[in-house]
C-alpha positions in Angstrom: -34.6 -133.5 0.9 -35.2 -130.0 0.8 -34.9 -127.6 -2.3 -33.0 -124.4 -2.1 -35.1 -122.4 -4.0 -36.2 -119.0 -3.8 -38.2 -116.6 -6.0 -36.0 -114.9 -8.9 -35.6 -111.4 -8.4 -32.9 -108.7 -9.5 -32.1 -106.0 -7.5 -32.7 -102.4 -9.5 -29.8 -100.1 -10.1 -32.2 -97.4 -11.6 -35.3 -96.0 -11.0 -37.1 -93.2 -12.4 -37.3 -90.0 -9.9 -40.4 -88.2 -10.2 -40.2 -84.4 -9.1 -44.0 -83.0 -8.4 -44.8 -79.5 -9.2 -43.8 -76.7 -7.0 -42.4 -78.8 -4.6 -39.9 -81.3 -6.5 -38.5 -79.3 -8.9 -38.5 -75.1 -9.2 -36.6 -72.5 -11.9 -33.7 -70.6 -9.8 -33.3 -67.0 -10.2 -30.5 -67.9 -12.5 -32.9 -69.3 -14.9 -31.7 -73.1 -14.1 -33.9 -75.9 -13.5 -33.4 -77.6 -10.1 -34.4 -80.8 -9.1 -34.8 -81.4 -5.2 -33.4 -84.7 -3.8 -35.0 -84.4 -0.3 -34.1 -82.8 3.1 -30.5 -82.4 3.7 -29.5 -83.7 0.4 -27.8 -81.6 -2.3 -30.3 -80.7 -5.5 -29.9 -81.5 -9.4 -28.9 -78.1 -10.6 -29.5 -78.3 -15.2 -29.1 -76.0 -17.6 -33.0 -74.8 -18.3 -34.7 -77.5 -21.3 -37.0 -75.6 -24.2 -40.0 -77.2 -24.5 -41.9 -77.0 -27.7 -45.2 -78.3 -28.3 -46.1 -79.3 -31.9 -48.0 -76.9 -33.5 -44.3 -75.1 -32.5 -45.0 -72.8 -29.8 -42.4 -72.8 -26.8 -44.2 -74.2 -23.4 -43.2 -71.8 -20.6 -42.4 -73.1 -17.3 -45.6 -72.0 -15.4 -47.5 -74.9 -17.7 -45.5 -77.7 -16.7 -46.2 -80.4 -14.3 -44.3 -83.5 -13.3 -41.2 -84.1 -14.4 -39.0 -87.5 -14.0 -35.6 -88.1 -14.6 -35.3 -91.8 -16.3 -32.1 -93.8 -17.2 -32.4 -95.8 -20.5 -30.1 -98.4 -19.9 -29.8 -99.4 -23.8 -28.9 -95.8 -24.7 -26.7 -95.6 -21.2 -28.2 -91.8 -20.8 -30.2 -89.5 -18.4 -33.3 -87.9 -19.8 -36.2 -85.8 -18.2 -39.5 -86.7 -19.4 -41.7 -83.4 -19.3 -45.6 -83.1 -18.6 -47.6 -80.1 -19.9 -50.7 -78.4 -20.3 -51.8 -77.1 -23.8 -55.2 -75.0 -25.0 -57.4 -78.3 -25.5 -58.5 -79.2 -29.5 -59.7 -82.1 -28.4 -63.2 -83.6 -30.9 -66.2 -83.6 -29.2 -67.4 -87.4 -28.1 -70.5 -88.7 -27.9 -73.8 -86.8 -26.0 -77.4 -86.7 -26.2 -79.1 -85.5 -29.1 -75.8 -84.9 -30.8 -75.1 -85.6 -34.5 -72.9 -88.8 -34.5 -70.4 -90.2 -37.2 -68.2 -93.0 -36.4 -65.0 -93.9 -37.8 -63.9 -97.7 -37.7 -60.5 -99.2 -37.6 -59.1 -102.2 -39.0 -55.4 -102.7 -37.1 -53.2 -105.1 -38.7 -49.3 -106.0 -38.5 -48.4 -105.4 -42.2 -50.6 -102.2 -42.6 -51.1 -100.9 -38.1 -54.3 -98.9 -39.1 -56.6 -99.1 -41.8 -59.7 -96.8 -40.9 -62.9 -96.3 -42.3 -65.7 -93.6 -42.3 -68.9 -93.0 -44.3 -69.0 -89.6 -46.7 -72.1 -87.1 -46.7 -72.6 -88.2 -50.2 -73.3 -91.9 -48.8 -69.7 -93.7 -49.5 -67.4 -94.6 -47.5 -63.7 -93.2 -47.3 -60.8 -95.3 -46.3 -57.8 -94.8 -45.5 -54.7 -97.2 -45.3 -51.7 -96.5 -43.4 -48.8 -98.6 -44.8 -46.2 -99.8 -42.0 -43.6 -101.2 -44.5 -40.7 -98.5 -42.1 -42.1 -100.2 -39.0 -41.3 -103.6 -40.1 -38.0 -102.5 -41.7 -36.8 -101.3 -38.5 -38.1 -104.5 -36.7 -36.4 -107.0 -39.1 -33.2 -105.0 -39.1 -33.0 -105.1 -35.3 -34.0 -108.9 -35.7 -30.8 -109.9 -37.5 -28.5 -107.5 -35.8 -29.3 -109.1 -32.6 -29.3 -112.8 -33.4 -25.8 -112.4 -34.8 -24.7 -110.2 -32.2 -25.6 -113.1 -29.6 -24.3 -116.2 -32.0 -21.1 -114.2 -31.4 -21.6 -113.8 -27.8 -22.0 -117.0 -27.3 -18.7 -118.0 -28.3 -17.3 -115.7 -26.0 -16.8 -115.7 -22.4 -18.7 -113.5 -20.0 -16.9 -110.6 -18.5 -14.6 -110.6 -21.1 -13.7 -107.0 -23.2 -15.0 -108.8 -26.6 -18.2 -109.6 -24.5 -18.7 -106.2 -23.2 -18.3 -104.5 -26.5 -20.9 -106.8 -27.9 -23.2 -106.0 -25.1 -22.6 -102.5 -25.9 -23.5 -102.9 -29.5 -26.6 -105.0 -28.8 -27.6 -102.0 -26.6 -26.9 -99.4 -29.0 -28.6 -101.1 -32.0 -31.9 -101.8 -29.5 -31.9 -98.4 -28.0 -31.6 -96.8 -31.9 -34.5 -99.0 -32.9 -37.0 -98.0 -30.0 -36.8 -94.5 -30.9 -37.0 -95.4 -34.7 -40.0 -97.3 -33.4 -41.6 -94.9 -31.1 -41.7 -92.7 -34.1 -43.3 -94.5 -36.2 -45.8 -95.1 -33.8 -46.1 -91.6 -33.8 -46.7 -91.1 -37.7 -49.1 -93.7 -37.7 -51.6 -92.1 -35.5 -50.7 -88.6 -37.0 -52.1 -89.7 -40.0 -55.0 -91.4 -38.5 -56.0 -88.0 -36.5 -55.8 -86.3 -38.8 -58.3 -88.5 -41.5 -60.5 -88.4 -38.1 -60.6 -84.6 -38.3 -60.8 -84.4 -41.9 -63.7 -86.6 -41.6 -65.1 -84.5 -38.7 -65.0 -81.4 -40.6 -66.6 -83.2 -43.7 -69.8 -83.8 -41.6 -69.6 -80.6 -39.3 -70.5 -78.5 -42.5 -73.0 -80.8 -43.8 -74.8 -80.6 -40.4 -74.5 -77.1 -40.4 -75.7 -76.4 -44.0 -78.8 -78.2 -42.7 -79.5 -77.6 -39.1 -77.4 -74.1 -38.6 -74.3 -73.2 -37.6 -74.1 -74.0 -33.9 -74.7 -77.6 -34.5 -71.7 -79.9 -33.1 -71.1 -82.9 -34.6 -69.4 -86.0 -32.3 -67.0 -88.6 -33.7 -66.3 -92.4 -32.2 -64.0 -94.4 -33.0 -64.3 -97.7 -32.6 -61.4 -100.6 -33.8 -61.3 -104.2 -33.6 -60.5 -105.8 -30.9 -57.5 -107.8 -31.0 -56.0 -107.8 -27.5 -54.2 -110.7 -26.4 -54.1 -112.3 -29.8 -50.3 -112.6 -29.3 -50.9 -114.8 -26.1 -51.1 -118.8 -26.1 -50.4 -119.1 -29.9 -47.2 -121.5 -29.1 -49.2 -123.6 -26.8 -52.1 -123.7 -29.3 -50.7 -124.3 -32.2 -52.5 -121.2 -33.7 -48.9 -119.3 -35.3 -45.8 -120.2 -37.4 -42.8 -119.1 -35.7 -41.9 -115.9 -37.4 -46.0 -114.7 -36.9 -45.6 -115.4 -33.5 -42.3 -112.9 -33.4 -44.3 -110.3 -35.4 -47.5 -110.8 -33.0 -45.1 -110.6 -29.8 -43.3 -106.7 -31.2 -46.9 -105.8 -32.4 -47.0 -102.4 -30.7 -50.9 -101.9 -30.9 -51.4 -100.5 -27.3 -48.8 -97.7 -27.9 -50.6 -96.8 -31.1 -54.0 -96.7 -29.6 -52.8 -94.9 -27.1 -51.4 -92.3 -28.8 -54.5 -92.1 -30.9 -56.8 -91.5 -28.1 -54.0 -88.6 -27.0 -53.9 -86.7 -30.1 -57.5 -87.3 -30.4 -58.7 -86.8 -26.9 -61.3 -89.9 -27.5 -61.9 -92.8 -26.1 -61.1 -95.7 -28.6 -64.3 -98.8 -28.3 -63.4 -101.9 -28.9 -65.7 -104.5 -30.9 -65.6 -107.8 -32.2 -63.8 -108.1 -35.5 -64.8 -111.9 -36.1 -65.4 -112.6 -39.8 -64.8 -109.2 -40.8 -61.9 -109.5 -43.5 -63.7 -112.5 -45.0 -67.5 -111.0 -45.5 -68.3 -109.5 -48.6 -69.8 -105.6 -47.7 -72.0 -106.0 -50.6 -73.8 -109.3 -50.3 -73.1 -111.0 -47.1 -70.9 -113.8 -48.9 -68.1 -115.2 -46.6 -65.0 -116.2 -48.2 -61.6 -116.9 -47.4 -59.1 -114.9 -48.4 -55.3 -115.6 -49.0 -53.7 -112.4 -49.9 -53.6 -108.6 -49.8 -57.1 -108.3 -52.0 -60.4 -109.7 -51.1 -62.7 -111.1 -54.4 -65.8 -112.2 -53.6 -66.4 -116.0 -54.6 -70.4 -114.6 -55.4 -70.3 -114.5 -58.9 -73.5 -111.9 -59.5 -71.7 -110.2 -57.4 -68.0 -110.0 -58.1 -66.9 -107.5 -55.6 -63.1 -106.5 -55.5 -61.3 -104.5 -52.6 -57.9 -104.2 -49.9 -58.5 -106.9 -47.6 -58.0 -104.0 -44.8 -60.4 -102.0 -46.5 -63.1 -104.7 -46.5 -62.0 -105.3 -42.6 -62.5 -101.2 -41.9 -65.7 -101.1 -43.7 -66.9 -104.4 -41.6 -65.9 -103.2 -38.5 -68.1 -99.7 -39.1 -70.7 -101.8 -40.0 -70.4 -103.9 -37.1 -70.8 -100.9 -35.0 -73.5 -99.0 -36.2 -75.7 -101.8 -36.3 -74.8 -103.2 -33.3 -72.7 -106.1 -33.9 -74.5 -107.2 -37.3 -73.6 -107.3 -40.8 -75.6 -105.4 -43.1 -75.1 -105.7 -46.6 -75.6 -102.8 -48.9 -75.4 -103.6 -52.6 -74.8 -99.8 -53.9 -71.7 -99.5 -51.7 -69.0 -97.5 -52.8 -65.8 -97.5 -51.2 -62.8 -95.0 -51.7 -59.5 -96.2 -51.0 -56.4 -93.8 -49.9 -52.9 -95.3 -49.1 -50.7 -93.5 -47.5 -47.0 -94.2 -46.4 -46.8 -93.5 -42.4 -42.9 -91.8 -42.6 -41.3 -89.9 -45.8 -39.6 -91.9 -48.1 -38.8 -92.8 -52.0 -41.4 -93.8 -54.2 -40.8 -95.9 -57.6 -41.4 -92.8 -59.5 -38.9 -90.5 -57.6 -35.8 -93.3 -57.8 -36.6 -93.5 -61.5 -37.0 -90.0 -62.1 -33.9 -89.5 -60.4 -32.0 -91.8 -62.2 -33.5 -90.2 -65.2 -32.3 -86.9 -63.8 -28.4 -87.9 -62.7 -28.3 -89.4 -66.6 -29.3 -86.1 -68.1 -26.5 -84.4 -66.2 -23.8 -86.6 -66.8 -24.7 -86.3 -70.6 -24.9 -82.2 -70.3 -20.8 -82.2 -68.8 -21.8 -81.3 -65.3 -19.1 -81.2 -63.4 -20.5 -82.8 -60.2 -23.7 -84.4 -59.8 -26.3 -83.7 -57.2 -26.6 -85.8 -54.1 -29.5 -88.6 -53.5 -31.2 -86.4 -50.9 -31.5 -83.0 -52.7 -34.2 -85.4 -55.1 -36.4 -84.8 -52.2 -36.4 -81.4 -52.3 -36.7 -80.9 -55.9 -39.3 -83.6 -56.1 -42.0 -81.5 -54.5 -41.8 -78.7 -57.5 -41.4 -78.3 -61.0 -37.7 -78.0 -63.0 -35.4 -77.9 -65.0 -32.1 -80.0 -65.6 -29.3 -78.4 -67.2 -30.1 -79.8 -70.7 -33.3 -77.8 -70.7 -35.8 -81.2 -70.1 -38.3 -80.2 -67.6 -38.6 -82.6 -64.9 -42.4 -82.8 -62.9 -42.7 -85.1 -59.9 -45.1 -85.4 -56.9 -43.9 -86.6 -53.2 -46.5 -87.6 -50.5 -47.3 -84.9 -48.3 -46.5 -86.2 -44.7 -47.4 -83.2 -42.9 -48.4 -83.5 -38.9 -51.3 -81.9 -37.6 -50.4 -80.7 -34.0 -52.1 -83.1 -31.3 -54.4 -82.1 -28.7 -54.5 -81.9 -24.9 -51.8 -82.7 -22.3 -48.5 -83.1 -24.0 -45.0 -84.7 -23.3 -41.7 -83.5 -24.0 -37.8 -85.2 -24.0 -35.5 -83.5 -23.1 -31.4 -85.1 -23.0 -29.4 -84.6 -20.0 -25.8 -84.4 -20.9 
C-alpha cells in the first residue's frame, strides 16, 4: 500500500527585493528615491530616507550600496535595509613583528560577555557586561506567548477571536526582536569600546618605549561554545527551562556585531575547565554559583565566576591552549549594565526625594523619569537638602567600517 507523502513545504508570500547600486535603485531629480522593478514594470517611487551613521553624521546618497526592501511579517510592515560606506576606524589585527595584546572573552547566558585583558602594569582588567534587560525581555515574551496560545487553543481557527490573537502574538514578538536586537547592540558597544580602551592603554606604553610610530595589534579571542544548544534533549545534558534559554541564546548576532564595530576577526578556543580552575594555583573546583572560591586553602582565592572564565580563556590563548598559574595575579573587576536603567541607589534616592517634597507643600511632584536626569548632577530639593547621585554612563562609541541603516516605509 502506498503512502501519500510528500515533502513539507510552504509556498512564500514575501521575499526580500534586493536593488544593486546604480542599476536597481537611483535618486530622481525630484530628490525621491526610486526602486526599479524590472523592464516594462512600474518603479517604487519613496519619499527620500536620512541616513545617519553613529558618530551622527548624515550618509549622503553617493555612499550607499544595496538596498532591500524586506516585509517583517510580525510587525506587518515594509522597511528598506540600507548598506553604506564609512571612513574606516577599524583596530589593527595581527602582523609580523607587531606588538600584540589580546583580549579574551568569557560569553555566558546570564552575563553575554565577560572579557578580559592584561594592564601595562601586569594585572589584568575585566570587564562584565550584565544581561539582566536581555533576559527580561525574553521572559516577558515567554509568558505572553504561552498564554496567548492556551487561549488560542480554545478557539477555532479562522475565527475573529483567533485572528486578533494572532495579531497580538505578532505584535508582542515583533516588539521583542527589536527590544532584542538592541540589546545585542549595547552589549557589544560596551565590549568595543573596553577593546579600544585597552588598545589605547598599550598603544602609549609601546610608544613611550619604542617611539611614536609603533602600532600596537589587538585579538580577540572567546570561548567557543557553538552548538552547545544542540542534542541537549536527546542527551540528557539540560533541564527544560536551560534548554529554552540555550535555544534564544543569541551569541552569533553578538559576535557578529562585535567583529563589525570592531573590524576583527573574533578566534575561537576551547573553554573546557575554564570557570572551574583556580588562575592562581591550578586548583580545579566545582563551582555552584555566581562566585568562584578556591577549595586550596594556602591559597584561598576569591573572584566572578565569569571573571575567572575571562582570565582562563586569555590564558588559554597566550599559552597556547595551557593553564598557567601565576600566584601574584591581580585581577580588576568592572560591571557594567549593557542598557540604561535604575540602580538601588537612584529608586531610594528618589523616594527620598518625592518624601522631601511632599513634606515642603509642593504642589505637584516630579515624575519618575525626570530622576534620570537630575541623577547625573548635583541639587537641591525645595527644602534646601542637597541631593548627590551618580548614574552609569552608557555612552556608545561610534562603530567602524561598513554600516547599516532602517529606514520605515509607510
Amino acid at each position: 500500500m502506498g503512502l501519500k507523502a510528500r515533502a513539507p513545504w510552504r509556498e512564500k508570500k514575501y521575499r526580500p527585493l534586493s536593488f544593486s547600486a546604480k542599476f536597481g535603485w537611483r535618486i530622481t531629480p525630484e530628490s525621491r528615491l526610486a526602486l526599479s522593478l524590472g523592464h516594462g514594470r512600474g518603479r517604487v517611487v519613496l519619499p527620500l530616507p536620512e541616513v545617519i551613521s553613529r558618530d551622527g553624521q548624515p550618509v549622503s546618497p553617493k555612499d550607499w550600496g544595496e538596498i532591500r526592501l524586506c516585509w517583517d511579517r510580525n510587525d506587518r510592515s515594509w522597511s528598506l535595509h540600507i548598506s553604506y560606506t564609512a571612513p574606516s576606524k577599524a583596530l589593527p589585527g595581527r602582523a609580523e613583528g607587531r606588538p600584540m595584546v589580546t583580549v579574551a572573552i568569557d560569553e555566558g547566558v546570564i552575563n553575554p560577555m565577560t572579557l578580559a585583558a592584561p594592564m601595562p602594569d601586569g594585572g589584568m582588567k575585566v570587564l562584565v557586561v550584565n544581561g539582566r534587560q536581555g533576559r527580561s525581555a525574553k521572559r516577558y515574551r515567554n509568558k505572553v506567548v504561552a498564554r496567548l496560545t492556551s487561549r488560542m487553543s480554545r478557539c477555532k481557527n479562522g475565527s475573529r477571536k483567533h485572528r486578533r490573537l494572532v495579531a497580538a502574538k505578532k505584535q508582542v514578538e515583533a516588539k521583542t526582536e527589536r527590544r532584542l536586537h538592541d540589546f545585542d547592540h549595547q552589549v557589544c558597544a560596551k565590549a568595543e569600546q573596553f577593546t579600544r580602551e585597552v588598545h589605547e592603554t598599550w598603544t602609549e606604553h609601546h610608544q613611550e618605549i619604542s617611539g611614536p610610530a609603533t602600532v600596537v595589534g589587538v585579538r580577540l579571542v572567546a570561548g567557543d561554545v557553538r552548538g552547545i544548544e544542540q542534542n541537549t534533549n536527546k542527551k540528557r545534558r539540560a533541564s527544560r527551562s536551560t534548554r529554552q534559554q540555550l535555544s534564544q541564546w543569541s551569541r552569533g548576532r553578538q559576535e557578529d556585531f562585535l567583529q563589525y564595530k570592531t573590524g576583527l576577526r573574533l578566534e575561537h578556543i576551547s573553554e573546557a575547565h575554564s570557570s572551574q580552575t583556580c588562575p592562581r594555583c591550578n586548583t580545579r573546583t566545582k563551582v555552584r554559583g555566581r562566585e568562584y572560591v578556591c577549595k586550596n586553602e594556602s591559597c584561598g582565592f576569591r573572584c566572578h565566576r565569569d571573571a575567572v572564565g575571562g582570565v582562563n580563556i586569555h590564558t588559554l590563548a597566550v599559552n597556547d591552549g595551557t593553564f598557567v598559574p601565576d600566584p601574584d595575579l591581580d585581577i580588576e573587576v568592572t560591571y557594567r549594565r549593557s542598557q540604561t536603567g535604575w540602580s538601588s541607589l537612584q529608586r531610594s534616592l528618589h523616594a527620598y526625594h518625592q518624601n522631601v517634597l511632599g513634606r515642603a507643600g509642593a504642589a505637584c511632584r516630579e515624575e519618575r523619569r525626570s530622576a534620570q536626569n537630575r541623577a547625573t548632577r548635583t541639587g537641591t530639593t525645595a527644602a534646601g537638602v542637597a541631593v548627590d547621585s551618580a548614574v552609569i554612563s552608557d555612552d556608545i562609541t561610534a562603530h567602524p567600517g561598513a554600516g547599516r541603516a532602517l529606514a520605515r516605509v509607510a
